[in-house]
DOFI-774439 format. One record per residue: residue in three letters; x, y negated, z negated of N, C-alpha, C, O in turn. Coordinates in pm, whole numbers, padded with zeros to 5 digits, always signed. Layout:
BEGIN
ALAXYZXYZXYZXYZ;...
end
This chain:
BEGIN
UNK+00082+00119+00000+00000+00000+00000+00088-00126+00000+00061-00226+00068;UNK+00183-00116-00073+00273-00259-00037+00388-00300+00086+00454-00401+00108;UNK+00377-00166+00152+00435-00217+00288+00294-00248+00348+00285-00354+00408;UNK+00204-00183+00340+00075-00293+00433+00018-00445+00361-00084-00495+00409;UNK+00087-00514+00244+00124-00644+00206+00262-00684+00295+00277-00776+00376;UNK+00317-00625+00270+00446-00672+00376+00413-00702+00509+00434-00816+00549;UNK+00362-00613+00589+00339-00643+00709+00200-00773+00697+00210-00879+00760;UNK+00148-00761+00660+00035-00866+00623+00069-01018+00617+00024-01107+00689;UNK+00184-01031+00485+00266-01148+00497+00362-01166+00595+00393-01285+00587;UNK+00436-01106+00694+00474-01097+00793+00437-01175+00892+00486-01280+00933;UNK+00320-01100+00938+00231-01165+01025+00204-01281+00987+00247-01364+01066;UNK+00132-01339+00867+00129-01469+00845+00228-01575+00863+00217-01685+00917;UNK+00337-01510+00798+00446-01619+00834+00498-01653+01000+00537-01760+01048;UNK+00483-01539+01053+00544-01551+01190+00391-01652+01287+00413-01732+01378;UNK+00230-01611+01225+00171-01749+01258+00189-01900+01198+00142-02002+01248;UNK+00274-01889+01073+00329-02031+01040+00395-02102+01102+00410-02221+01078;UNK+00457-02025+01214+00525-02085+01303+00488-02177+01390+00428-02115+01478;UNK+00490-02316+01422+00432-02412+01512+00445-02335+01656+00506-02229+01672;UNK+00371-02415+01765+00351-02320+01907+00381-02462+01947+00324-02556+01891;UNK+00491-02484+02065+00490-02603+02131+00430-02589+02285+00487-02536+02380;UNK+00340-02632+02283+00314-02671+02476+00336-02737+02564+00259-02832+02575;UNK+00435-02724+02657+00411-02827+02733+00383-02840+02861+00435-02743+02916;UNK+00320-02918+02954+00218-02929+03073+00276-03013+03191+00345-03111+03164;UNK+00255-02982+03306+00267-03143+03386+00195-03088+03453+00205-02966+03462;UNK+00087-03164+03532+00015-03186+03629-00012-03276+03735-00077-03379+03721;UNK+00060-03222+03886+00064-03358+03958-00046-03336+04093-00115-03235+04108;UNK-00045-03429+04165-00137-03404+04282-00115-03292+04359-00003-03253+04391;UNK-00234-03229+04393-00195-03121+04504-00094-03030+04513-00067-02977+04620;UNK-00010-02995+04371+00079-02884+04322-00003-02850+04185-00082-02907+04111;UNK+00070-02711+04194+00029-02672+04123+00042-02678+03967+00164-02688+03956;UNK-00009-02677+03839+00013-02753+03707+00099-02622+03671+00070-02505+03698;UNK+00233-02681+03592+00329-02626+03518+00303-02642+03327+00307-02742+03255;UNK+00280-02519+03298+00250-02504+03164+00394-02411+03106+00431-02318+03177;UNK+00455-02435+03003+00529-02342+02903+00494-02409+02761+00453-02518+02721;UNK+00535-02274+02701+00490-02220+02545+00599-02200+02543+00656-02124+02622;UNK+00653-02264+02450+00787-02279+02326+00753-02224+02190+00714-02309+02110;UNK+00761-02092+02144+00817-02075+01981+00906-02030+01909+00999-01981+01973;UNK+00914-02026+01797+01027-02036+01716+01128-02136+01751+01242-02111+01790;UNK+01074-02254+01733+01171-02340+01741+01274-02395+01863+01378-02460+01863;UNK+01172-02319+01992+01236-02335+02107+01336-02227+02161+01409-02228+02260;UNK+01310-02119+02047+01411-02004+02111+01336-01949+02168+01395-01947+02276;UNK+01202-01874+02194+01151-01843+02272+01038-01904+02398+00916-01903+02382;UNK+01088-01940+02489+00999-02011+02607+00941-01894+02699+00991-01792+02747;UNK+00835-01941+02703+00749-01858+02833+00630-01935+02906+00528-01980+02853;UNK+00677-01939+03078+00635-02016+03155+00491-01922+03205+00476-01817+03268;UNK+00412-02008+03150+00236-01967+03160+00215-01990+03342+00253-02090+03403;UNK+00151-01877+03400+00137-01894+03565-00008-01971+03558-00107-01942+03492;UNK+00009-02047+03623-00144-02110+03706-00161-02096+03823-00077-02066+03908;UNK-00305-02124+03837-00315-02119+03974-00465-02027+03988-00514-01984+03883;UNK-00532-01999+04115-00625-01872+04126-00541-01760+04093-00419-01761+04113;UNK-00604-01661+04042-00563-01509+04058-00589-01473+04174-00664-01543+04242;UNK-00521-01330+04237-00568-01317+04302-00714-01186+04305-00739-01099+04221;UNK-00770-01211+04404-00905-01139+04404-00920-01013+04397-00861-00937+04474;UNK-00993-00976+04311-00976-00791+04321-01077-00713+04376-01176-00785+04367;UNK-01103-00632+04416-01161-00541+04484-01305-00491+04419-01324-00435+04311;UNK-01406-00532+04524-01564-00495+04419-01543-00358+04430-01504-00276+04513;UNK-01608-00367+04254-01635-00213+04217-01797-00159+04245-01900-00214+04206;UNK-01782-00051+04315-01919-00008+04329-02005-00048+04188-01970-00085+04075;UNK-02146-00019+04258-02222-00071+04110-02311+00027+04111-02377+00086+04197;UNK-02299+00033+03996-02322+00159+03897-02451+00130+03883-02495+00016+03870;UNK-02541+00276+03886-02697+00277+03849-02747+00264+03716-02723+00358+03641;UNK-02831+00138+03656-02844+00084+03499-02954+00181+03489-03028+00223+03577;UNK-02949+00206+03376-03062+00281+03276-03138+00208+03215-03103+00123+03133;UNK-03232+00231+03242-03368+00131+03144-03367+00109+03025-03330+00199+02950;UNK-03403-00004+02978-03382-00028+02833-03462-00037+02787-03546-00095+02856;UNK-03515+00009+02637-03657+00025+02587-03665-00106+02548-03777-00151+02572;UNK-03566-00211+02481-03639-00348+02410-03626-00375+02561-03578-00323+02662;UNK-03719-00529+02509-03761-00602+02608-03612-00717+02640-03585-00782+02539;UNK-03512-00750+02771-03403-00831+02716-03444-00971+02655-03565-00991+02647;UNK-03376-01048+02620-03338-01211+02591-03275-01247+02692-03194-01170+02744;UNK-03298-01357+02736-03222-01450+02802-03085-01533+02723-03064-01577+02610;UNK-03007-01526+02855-02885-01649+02740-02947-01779+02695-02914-01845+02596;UNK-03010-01796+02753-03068-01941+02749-03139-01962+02616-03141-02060+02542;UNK-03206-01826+02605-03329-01837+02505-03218-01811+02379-03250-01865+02273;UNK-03107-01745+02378-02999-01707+02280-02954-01865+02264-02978-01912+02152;UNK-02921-01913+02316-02858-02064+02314-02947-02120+02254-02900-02160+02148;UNK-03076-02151+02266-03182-02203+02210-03205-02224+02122-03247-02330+02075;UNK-03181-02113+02069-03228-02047+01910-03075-02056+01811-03074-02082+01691;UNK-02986-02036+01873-02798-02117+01826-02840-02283+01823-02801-02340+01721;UNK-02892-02342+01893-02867-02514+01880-02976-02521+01759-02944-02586+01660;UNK-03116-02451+01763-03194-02485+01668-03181-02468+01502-03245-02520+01411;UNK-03075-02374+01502-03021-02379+01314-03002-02484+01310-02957-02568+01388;UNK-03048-02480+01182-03051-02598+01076-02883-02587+01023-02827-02492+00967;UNK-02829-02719+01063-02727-02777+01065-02636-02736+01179-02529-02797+01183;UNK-02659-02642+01274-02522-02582+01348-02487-02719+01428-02366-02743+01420;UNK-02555-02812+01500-02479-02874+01565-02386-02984+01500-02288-03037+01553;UNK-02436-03006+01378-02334-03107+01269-02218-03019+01242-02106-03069+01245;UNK-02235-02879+01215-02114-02765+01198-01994-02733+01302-01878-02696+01279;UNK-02080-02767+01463-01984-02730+01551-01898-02871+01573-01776-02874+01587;UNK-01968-02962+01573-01902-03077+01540-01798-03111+01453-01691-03157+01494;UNK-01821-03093+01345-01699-03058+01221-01572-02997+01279-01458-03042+01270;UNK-01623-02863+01354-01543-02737+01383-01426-02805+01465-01305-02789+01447;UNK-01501-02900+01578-01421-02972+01697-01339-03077+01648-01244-03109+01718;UNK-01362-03144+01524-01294-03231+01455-01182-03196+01340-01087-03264+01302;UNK-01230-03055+01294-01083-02964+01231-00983-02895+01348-00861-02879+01340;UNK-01062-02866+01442-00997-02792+01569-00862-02936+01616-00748-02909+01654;UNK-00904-03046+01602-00854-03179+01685-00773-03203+01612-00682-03259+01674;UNK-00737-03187+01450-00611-03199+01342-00522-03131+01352-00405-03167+01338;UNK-00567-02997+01383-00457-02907+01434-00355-02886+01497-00247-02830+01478;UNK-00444-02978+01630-00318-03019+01760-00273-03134+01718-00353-03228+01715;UNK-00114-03158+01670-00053-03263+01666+00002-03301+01815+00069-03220+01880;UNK-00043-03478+01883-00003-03446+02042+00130-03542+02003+00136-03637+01926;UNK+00239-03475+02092+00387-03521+02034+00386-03629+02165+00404-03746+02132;UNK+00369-03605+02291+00361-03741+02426+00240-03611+02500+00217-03489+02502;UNK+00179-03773+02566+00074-03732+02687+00065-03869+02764+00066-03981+02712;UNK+00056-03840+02889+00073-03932+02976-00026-03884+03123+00005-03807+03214;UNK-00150-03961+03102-00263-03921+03231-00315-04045+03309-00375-04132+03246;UNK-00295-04055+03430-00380-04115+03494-00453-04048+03565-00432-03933+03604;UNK-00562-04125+03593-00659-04048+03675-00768-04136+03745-00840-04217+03686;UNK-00769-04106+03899-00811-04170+04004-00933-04095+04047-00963-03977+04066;UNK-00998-04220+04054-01169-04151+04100-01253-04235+04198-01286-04350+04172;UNK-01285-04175+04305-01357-04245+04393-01462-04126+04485-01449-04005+04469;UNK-01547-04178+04564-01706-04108+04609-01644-04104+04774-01650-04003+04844;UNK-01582-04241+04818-01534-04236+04922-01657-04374+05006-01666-04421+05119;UNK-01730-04394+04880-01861-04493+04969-01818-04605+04840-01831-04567+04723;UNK-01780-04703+04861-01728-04821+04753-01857-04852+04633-01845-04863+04511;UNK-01991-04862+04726-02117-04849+04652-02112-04779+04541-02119-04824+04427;UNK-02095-04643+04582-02134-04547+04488-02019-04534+04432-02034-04444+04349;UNK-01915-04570+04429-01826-04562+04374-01818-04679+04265-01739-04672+04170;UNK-01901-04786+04285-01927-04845+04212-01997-04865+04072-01986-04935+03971;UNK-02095-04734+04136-02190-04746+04020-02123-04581+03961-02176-04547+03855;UNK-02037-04499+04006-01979-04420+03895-01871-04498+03782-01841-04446+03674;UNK-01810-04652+03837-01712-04662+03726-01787-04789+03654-01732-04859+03569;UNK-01908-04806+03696-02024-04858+03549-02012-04764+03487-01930-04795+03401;UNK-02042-04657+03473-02062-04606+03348-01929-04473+03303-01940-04372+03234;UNK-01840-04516+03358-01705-04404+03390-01587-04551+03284-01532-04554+03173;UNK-01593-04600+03343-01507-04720+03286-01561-04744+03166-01512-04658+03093;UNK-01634-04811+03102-01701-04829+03006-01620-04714+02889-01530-04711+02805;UNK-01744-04612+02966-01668-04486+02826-01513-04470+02832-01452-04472+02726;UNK-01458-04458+02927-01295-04435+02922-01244-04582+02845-01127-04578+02805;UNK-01308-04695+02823-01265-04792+02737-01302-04769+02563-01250-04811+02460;UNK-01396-04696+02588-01408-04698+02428-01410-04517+02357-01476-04470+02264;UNK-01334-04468+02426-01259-04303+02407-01141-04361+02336-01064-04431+02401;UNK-01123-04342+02228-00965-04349+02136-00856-04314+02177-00868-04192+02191;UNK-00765-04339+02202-00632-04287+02240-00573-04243+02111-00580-04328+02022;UNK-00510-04116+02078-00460-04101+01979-00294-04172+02010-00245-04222+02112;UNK-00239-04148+01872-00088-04219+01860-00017-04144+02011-00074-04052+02070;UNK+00068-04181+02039+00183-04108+02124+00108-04083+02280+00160-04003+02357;UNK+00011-04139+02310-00086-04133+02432-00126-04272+02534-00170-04384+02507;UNK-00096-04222+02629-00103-04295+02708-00193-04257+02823-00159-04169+02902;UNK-00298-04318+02833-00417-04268+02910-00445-04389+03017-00429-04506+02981;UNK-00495-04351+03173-00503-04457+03252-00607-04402+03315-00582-04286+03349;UNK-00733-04445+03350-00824-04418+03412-00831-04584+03528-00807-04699+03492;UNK-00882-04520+03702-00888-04611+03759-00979-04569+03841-01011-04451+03846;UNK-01054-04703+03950-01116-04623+04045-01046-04641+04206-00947-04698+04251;UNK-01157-04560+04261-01038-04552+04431-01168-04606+04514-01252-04526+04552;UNK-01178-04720+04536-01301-04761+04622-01288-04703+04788-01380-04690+04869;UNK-01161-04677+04804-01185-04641+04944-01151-04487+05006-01151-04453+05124;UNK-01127-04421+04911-01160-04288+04966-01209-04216+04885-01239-04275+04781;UNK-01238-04080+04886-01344-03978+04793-01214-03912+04717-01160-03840+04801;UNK-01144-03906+04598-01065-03848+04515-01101-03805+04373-01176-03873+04304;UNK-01064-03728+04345-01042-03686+04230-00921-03652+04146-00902-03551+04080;UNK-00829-03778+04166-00622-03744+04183-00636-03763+03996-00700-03854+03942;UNK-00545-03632+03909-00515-03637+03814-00347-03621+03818-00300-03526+03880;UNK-00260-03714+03754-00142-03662+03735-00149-03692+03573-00222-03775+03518;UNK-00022-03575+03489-00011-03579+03366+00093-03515+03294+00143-03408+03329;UNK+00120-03565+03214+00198-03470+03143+00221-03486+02991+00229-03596+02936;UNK+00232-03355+02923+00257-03396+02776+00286-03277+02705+00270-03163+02750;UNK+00344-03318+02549+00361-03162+02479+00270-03218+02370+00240-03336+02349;UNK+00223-03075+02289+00128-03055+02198+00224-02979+02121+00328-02929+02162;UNK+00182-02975+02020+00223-02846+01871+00111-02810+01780+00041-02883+01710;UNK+00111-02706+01794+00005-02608+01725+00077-02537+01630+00193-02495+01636;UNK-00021-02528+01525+00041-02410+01404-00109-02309+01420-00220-02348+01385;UNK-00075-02150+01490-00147-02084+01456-00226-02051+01321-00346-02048+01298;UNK-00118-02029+01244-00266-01987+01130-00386-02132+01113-00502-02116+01076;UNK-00350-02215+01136-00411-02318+01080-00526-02331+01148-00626-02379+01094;UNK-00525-02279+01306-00621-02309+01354-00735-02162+01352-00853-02161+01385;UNK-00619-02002+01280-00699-01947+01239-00818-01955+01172-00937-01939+01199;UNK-00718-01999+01027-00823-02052+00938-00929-02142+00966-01018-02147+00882;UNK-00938-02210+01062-01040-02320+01075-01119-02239+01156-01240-02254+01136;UNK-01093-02171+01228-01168-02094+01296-01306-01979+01223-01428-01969+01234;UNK-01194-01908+01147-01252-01819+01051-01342-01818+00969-01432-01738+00942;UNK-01286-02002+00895-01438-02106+00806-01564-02136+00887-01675-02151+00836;UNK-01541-02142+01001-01646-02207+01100-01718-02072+01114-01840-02091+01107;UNK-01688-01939+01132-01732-01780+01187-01826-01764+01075-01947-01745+01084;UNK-01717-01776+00911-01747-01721+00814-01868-01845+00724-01911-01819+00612;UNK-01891-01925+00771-01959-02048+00701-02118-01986+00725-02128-01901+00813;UNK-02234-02022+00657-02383-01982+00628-02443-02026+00741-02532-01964+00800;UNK-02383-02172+00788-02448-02170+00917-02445-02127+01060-02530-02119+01148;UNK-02313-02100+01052-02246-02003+01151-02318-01846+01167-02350-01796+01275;UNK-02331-01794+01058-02438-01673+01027-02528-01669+01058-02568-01597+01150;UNK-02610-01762+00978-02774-01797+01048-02787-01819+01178-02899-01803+01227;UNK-02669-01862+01267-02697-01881+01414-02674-01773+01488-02737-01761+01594;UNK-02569-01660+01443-02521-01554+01518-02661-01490+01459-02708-01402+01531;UNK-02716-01514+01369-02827-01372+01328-02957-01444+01422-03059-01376+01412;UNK-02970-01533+01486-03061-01598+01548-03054-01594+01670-03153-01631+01732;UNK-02923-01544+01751-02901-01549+01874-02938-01388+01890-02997-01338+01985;UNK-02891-01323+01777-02891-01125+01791-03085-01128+01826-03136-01082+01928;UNK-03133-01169+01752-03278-01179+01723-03331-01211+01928-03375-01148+02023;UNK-03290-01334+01896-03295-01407+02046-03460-01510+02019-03546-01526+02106;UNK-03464-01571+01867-03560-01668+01838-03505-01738+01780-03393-01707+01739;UNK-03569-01881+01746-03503-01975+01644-03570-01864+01484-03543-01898+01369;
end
């Protein structure tokens, strides 16, 4: 029993370890991601891009099911309608957001319809919010518009640091919390 404490604390410590990310994303290439841990001794360059496509699998003859199904929709339904979950998932996204310490980020981003009009009336209400979105410390964010052609140009780049357990644990509180329960036992159901 106390080598399965050993390995237990093990594991924990080796998630104590911060996770560094870092990203660039430029026009029309493809985005470069690596994961740095332990301190930068171990790097591994994350592939992007499409996968490629795999081969349909015949489809298999379903067997009838005696309950009647749920819809996702109606499952979703009955998840937003607990009492408190959407103040909870909210929380969740705001412990989730402490987690990531962002060390530099650097985005601009170009947006246009390709019709100046309508391109007009996306950065009424595109501009606005990108003015009053917070920039955290170490961020540098540029939103613009492109009146004369149809784009969607993002370039960027930045590193993040993550400490796994931390975002375990926040995770785990959010799974393991009463309202989190009441919603998974409401979605199984498939009613509020």
């Amino acid at each position: 029993m106390l080598w399965l404490a050993g390995i237990a604390a093990g594991v924990l410590l080796l998630l104590a370890v911060p996770v560094d990310v870092a990203f660039a994303v430029r026009r029309r290439e493809r985005a470069r991601v690596t994961v740095a841990w332990l301190w930068g001794r171990m790097r591994l360059p994350v592939p992007t891009g499409p996968a490629k496509p795999k081969a349909p699998k015949p489809k298999k003859k379903r067997k009838e099911r005696r309950r009647p199904r749920v819809s996702g929709g109606r499952r979703a339904l009955a998840v937003l309608r607990t009492p408190d979950f959407p103040r909870r998932a909210l929380r969740l996204v705001g412990d989730l957001r402490r987690c990531v310490r962002i060390r530099r980020l650097e985005l601009a981003l170009r947006l246009g319809t390709g019709d100046p009009a309508d391109t007009g009336r996306l950065w009424g209400l595109v501009g606005p919010a990108a003015a009053l979105v917070p920039v955290p410390p170490g961020a540098h964010v540029e939103v613009s518009p492109a009146f004369e052609e149809a784009v969607f140009d993002l370039d960027g780049r930045g590193e993040v640091r993550v400490v796994p357990a931390a975002v375990l644990a926040v995770v785990a509180g959010f799974l393991l919390s009463p309202t989190a329960l009441r919603a998974g036992w409401a979605a199984a159901r498939g009613a509020p």
